[in-house]
C-alpha atoms as a printed R data frame, in Angstrom:
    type eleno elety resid chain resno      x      y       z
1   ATOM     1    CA   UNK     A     1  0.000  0.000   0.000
2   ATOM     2    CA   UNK     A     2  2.512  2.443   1.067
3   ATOM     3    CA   UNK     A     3  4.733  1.200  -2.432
4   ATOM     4    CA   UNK     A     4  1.061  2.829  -4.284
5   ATOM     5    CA   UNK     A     5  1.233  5.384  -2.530
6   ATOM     6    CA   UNK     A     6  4.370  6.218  -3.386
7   ATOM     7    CA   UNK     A     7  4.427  5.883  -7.047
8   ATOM     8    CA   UNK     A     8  1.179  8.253  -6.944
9   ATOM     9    CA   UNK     A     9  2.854 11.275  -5.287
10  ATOM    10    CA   UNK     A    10  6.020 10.634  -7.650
11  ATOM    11    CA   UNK     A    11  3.347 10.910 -10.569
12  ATOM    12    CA   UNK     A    12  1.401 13.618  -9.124
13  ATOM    13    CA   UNK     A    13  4.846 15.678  -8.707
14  ATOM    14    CA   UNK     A    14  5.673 14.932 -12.349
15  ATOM    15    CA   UNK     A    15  2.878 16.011 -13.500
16  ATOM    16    CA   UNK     A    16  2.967 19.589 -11.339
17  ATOM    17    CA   UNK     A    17  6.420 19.892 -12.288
18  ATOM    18    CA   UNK     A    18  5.869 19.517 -15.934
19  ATOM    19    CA   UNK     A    19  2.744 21.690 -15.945
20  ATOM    20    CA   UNK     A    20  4.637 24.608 -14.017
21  ATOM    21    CA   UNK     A    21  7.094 24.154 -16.743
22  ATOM    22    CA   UNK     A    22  4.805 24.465 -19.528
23  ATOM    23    CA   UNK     A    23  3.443 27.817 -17.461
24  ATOM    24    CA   UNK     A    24  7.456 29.254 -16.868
25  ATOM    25    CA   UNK     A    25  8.096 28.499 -20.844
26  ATOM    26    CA   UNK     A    26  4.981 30.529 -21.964
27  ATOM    27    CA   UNK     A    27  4.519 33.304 -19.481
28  ATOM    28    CA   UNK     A    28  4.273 36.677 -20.892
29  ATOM    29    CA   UNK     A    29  4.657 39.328 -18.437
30  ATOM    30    CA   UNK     A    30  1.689 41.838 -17.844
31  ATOM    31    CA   UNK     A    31  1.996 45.430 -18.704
32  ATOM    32    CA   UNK     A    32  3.836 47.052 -15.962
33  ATOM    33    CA   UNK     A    33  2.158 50.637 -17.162
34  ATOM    34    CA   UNK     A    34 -0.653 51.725 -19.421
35  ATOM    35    CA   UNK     A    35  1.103 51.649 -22.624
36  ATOM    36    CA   UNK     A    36  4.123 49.835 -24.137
37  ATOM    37    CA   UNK     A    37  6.641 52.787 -24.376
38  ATOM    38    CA   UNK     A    38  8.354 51.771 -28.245
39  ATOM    39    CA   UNK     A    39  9.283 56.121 -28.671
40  ATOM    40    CA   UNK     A    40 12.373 55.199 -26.550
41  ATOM    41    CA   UNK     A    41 14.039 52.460 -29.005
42  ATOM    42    CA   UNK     A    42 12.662 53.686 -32.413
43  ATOM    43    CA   UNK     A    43 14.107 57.189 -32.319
44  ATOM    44    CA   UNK     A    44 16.367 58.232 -35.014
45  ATOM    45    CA   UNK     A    45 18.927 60.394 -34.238
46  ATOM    46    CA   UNK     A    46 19.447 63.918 -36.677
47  ATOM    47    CA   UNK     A    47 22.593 64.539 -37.491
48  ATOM    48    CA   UNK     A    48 24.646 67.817 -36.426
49  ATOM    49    CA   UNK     A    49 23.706 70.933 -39.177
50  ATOM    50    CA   UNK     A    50 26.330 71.070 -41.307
51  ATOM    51    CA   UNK     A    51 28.565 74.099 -40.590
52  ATOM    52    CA   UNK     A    52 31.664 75.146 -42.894
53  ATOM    53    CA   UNK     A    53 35.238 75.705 -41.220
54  ATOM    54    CA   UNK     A    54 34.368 79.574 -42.720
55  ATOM    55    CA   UNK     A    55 31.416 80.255 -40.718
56  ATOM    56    CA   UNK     A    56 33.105 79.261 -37.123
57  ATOM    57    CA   UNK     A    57 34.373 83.027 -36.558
58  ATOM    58    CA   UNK     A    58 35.304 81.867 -32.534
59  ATOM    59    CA   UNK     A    59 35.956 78.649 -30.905
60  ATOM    60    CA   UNK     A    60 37.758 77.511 -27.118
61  ATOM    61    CA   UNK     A    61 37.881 74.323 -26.162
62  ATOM    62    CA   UNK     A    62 37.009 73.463 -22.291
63  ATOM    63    CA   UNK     A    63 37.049 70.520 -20.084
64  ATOM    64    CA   UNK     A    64 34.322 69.888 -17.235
65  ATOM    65    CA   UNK     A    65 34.220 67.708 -14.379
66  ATOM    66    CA   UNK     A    66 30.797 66.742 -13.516
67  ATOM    67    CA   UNK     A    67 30.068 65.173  -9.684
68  ATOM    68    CA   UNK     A    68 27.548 63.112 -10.069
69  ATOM    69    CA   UNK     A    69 27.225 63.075  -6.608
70  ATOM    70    CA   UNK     A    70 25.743 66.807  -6.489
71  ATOM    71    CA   UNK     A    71 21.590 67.131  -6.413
72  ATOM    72    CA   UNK     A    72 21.455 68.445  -9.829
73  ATOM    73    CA   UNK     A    73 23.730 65.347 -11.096
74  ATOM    74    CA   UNK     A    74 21.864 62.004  -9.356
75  ATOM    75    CA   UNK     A    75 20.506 61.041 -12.325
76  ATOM    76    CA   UNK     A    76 23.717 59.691 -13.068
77  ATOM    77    CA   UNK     A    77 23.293 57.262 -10.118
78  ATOM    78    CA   UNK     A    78 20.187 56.173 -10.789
79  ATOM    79    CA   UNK     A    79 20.634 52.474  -9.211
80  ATOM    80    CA   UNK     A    80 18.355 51.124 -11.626
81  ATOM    81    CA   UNK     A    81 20.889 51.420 -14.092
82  ATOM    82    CA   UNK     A    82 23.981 54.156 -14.217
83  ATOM    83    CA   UNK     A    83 25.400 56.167 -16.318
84  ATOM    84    CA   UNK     A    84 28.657 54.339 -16.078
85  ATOM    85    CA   UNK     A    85 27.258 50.604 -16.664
86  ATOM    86    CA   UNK     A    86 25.136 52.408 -19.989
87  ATOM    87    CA   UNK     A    87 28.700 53.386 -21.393
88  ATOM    88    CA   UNK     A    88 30.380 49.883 -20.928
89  ATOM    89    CA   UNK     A    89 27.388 48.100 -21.884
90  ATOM    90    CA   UNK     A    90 27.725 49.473 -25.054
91  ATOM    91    CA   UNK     A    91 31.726 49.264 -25.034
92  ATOM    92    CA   UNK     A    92 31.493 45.615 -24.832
93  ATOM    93    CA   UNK     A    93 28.825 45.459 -27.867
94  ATOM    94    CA   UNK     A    94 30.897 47.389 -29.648
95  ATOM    95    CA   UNK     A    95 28.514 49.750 -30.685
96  ATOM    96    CA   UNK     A    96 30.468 52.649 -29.182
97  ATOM    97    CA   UNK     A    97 34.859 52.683 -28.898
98  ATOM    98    CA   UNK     A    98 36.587 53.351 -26.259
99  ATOM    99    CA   UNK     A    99 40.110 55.147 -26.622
100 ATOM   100    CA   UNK     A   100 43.082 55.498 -24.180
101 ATOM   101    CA   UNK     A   101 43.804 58.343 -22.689
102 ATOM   102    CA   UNK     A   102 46.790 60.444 -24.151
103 ATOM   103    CA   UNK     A   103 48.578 63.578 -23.235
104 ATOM   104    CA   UNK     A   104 46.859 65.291 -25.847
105 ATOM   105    CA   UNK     A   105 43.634 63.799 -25.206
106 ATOM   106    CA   UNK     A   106 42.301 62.888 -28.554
107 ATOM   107    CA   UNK     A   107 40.810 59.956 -29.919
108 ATOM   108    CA   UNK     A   108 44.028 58.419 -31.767
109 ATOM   109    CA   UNK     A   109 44.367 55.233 -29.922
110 ATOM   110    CA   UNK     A   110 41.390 53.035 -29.831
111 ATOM   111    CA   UNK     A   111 41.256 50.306 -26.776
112 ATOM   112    CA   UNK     A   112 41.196 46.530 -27.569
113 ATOM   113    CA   UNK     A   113 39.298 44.255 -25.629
114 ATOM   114    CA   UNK     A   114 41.972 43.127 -23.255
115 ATOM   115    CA   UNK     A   115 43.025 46.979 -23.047
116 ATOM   116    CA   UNK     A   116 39.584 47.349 -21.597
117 ATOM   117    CA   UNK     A   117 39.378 44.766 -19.294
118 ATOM   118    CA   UNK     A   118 42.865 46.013 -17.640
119 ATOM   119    CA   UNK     A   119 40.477 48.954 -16.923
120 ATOM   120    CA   UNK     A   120 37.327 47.825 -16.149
121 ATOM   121    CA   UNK     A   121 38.480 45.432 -13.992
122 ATOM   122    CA   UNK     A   122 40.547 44.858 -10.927
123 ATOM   123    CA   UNK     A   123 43.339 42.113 -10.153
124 ATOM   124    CA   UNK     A   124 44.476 41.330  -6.972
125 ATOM   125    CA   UNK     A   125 45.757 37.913  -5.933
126 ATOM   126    CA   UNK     A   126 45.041 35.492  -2.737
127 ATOM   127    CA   UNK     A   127 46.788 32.573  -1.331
128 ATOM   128    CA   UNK     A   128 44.662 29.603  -0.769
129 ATOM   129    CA   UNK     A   129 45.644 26.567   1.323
130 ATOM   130    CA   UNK     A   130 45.025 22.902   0.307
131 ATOM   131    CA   UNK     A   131 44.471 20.679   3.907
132 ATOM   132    CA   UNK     A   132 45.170 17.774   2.428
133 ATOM   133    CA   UNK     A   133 48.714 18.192   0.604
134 ATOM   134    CA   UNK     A   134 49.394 21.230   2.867
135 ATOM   135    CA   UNK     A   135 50.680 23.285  -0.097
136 ATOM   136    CA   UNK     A   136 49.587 26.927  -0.520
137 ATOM   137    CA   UNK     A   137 49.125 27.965  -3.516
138 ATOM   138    CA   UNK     A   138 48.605 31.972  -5.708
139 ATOM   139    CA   UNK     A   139 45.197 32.486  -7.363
140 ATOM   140    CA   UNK     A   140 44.539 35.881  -9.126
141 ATOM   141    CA   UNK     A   141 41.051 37.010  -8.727
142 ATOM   142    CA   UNK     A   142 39.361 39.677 -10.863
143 ATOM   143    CA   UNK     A   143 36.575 42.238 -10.009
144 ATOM   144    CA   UNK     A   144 35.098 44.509 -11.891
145 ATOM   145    CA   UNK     A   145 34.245 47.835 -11.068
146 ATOM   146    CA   UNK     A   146 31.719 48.679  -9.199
147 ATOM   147    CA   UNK     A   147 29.346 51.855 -11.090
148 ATOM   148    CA   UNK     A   148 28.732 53.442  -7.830
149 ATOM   149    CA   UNK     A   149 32.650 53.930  -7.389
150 ATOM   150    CA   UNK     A   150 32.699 56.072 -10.215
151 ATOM   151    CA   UNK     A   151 31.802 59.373  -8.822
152 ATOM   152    CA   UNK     A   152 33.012 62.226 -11.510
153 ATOM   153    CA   UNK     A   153 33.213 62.406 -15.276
154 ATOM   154    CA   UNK     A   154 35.371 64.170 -17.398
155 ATOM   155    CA   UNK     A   155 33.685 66.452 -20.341
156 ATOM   156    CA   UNK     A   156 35.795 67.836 -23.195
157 ATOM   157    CA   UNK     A   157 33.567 70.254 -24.860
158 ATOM   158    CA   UNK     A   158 34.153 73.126 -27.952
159 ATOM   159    CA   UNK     A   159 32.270 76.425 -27.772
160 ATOM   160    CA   UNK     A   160 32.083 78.515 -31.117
161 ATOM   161    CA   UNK     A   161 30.559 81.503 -32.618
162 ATOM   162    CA   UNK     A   162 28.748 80.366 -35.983
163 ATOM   163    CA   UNK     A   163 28.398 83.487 -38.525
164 ATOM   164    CA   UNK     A   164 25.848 81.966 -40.256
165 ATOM   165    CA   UNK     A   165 23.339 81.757 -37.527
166 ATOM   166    CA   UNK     A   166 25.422 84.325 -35.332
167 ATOM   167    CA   UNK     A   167 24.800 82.724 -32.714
168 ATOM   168    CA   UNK     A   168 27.249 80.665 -29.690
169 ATOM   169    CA   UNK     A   169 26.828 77.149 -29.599
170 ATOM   170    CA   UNK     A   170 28.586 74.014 -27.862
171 ATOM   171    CA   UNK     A   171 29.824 70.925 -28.888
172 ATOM   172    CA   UNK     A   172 30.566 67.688 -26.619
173 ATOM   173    CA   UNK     A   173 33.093 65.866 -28.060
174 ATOM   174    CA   UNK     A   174 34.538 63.512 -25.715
175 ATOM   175    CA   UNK     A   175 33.301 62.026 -21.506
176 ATOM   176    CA   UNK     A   176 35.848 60.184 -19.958
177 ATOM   177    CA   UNK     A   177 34.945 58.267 -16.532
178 ATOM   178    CA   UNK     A   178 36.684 59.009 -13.588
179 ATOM   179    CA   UNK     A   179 37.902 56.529 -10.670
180 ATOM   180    CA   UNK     A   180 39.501 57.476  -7.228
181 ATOM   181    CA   UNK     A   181 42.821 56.083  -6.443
182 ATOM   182    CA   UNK     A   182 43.426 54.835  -2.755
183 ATOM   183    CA   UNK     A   183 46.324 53.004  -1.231
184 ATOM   184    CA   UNK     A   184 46.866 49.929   0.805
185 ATOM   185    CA   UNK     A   185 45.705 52.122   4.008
186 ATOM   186    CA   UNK     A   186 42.710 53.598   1.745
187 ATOM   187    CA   UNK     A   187 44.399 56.928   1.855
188 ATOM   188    CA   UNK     A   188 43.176 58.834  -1.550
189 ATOM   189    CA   UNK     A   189 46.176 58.899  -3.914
190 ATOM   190    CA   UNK     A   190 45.251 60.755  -7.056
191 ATOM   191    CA   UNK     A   191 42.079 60.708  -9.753
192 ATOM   192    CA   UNK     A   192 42.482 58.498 -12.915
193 ATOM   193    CA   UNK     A   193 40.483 58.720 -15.752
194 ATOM   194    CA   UNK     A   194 39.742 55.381 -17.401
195 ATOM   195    CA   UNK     A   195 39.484 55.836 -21.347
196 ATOM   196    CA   UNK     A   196 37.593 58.357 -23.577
197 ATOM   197    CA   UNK     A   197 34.341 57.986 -25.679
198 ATOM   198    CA   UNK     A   198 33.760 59.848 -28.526
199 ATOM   199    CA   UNK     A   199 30.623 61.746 -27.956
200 ATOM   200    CA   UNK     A   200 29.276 62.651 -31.626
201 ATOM   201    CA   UNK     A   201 29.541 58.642 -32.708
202 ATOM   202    CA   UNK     A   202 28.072 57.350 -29.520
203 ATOM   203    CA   UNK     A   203 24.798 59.583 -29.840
204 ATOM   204    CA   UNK     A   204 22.705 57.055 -31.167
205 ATOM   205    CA   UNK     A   205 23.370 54.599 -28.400
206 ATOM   206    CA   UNK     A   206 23.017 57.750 -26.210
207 ATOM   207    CA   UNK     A   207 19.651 58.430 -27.459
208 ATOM   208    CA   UNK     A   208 18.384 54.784 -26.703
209 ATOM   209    CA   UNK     A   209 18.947 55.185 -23.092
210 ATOM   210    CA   UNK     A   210 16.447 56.750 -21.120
211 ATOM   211    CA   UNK     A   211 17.342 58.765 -18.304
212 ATOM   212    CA   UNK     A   212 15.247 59.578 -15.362
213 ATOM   213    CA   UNK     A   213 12.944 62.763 -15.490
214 ATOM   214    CA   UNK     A   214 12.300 64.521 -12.033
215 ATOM   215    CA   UNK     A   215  9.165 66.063 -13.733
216 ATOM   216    CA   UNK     A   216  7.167 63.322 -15.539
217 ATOM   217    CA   UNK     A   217  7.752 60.024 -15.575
218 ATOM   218    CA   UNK     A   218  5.504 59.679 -19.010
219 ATOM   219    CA   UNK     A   219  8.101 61.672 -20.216
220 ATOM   220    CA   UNK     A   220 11.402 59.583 -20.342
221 ATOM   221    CA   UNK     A   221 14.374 61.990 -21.042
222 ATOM   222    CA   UNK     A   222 17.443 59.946 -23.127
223 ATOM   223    CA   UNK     A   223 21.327 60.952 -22.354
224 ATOM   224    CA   UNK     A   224 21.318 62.408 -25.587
225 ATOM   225    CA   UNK     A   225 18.734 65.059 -24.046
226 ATOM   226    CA   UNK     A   226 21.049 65.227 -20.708
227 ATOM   227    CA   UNK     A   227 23.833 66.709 -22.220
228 ATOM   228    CA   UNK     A   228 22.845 68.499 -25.408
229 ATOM   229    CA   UNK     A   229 20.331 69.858 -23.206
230 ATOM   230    CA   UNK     A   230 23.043 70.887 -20.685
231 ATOM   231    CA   UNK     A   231 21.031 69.195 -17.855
232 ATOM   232    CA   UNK     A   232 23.857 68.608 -15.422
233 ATOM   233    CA   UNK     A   233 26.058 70.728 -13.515
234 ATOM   234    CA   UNK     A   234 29.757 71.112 -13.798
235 ATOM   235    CA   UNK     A   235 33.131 72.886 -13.086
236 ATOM   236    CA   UNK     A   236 35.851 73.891 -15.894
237 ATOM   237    CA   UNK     A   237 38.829 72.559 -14.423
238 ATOM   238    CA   UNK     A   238 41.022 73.440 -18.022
239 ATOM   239    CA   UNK     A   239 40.764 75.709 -20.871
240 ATOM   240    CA   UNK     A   240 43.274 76.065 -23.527
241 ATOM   241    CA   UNK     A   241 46.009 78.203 -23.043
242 ATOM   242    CA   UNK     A   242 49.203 78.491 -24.137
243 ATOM   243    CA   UNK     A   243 50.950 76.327 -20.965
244 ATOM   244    CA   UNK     A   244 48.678 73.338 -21.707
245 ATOM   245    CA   UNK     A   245 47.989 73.351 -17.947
246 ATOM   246    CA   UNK     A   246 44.712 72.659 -15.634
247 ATOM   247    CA   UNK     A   247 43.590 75.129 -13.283
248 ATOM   248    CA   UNK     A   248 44.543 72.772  -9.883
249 ATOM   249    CA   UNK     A   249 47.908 73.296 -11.075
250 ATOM   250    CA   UNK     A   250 48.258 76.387  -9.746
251 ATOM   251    CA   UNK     A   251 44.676 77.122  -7.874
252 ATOM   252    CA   UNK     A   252 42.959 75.556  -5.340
253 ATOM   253    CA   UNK     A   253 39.822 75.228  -3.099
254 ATOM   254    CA   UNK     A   254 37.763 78.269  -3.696
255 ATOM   255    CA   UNK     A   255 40.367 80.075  -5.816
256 ATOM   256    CA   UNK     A   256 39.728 77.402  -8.434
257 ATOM   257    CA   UNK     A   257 36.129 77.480  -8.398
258 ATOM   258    CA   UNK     A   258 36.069 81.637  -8.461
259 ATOM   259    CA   UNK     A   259 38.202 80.897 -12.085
260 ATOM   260    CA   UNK     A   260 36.471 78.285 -13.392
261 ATOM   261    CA   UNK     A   261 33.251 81.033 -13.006
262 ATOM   262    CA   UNK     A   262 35.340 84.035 -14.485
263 ATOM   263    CA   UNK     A   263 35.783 81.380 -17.302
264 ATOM   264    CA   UNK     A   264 32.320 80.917 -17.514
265 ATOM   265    CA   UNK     A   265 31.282 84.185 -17.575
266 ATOM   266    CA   UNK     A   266 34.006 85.412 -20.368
267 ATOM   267    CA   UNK     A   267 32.274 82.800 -23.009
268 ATOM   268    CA   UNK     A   268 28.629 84.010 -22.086
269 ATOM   269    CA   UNK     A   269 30.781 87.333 -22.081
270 ATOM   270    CA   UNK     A   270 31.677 87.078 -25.549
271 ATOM   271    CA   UNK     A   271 28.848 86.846 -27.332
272 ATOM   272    CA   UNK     A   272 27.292 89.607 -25.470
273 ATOM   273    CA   UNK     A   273 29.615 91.900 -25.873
274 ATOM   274    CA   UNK     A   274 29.165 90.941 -30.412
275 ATOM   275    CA   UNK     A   275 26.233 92.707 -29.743
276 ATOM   276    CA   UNK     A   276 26.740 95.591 -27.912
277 ATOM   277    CA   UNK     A   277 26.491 98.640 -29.666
């Protein structure tokens, strides 16, 4: 009897199991919303207007450090998913390059994939011990990064007076993620940036990403948006001069903030004063 018995709860839990399979292989989801939001993934990006080297009567070229950790700036934290993981999502696709970082900060030397994961991830190595043959032995373990390490980004940017609209305009053209340097003690060593993206050719993957609106959720902002629409804040921490040097090379604390203003104010300056009569 108990033998039956048995057999019939075996058969009665094969059958359960293979009917919550059939329910796991064709479960759809419901809705989480009122409609299916498709604007998101099947928006084209316009290219820039096409501007002649004639018509750019003024250009400077500054580079911004953005803190993500700032009010204005948490929507690069979002925890559902970061600015930082969007970028090496896409890195590891391929759909946008990453490039080292130079002295002259250009986008000459492209990063191959074990470049990358030198960067992206973190090495350290641990001895284990074997009981039984009493031999220790050295096994490197890798990490990788963890998005809400990566507190700053680095914006190269090009302002320029176009004739033919007379008007100032701004032009990303590089981000570069920044990571924090600490010691063995956790002391903070020094800033390194990790590699560069080239803005203009990652705009379409840019543009695919939604980014999270304070205002209206029905309205789902893209990082394309964030910074063509300059919603972040930032500080210049370089313009170019004829040193080639940053502004913490020879200012600090609020000295370095008062310049990066003046520097502010002499490119909203400019135009102004085109117009004054």
């Amino acid at each position: 009897m108990k033998q039956y018995l048995f057999i019939l709860l075996l058969l009665c839990f094969g059958i359960a199991k293979g009917q919550n399979e059939t329910i796991t292989e064709s479960f759809t989801p419901p809705l989480d919303g009122i409609v299916e939001k498709k604007l998101m993934k099947e928006r084209r990006v316009l290219p820039y207007a096409p501007i002649r080297e004639a018509d750019i009567f003024w250009e400077k070229r500054i580079w911004r450090v953005i803190d993500t950790r700032e009010k204005i700036n948490l929507h690069f934290r979002y925890p559902k998913r970061m600015f930082f993981e969007i970028l090496i999502d896409h890195i590891e696709s391929g759909e946008i390059m990453a490039f080292h970082i130079n002295d002259n900060e250009d986008f000459t030397e492209p990063m191959t994939g074990n470049d990358l994961d030198g960067v992206i991830y973190t090495r350290d190595t641990i001895p284990i011990f074997d009981p039984i043959t009493y031999k220790e032995t050295i096994t490197i373990v890798e990490d990788k990064i963890n998005p809400e390490d990566i507190t700053r980004f680095r914006v190269k940017e090009i302002w320029y007076f176009d004739e033919n609209s007379s008007t100032m305009k701004v032009r990303i053209i590089g981000i570069a993620p920044l990571r924090d340097i600490f010691d063995e003690h956790d002391n903070f060593l020094y800033e390194m940036p990790l590699f560069w993206i080239h803005y203009p050719s990652a705009r379409s993957a840019m543009a695919r990403e939604g980014a999270f609106n304070r205002g209206n959720d029905n309205v789902v902002m893209n990082w394309m948006d964030i910074f063509e629409m300059r919603q972040f804040s930032s500080h210049v921490y370089k313009e170019s001069n004829i040193h080639d040097r940053r502004l913490q090379g020879y200012l600090s604390g609020v000295d370095l903030l008062m310049e990066s203003k003046k520097i502010n104010d002499a490119i909203f300056n400019f135009e102004h004063d085109l117009w004054e009569y």
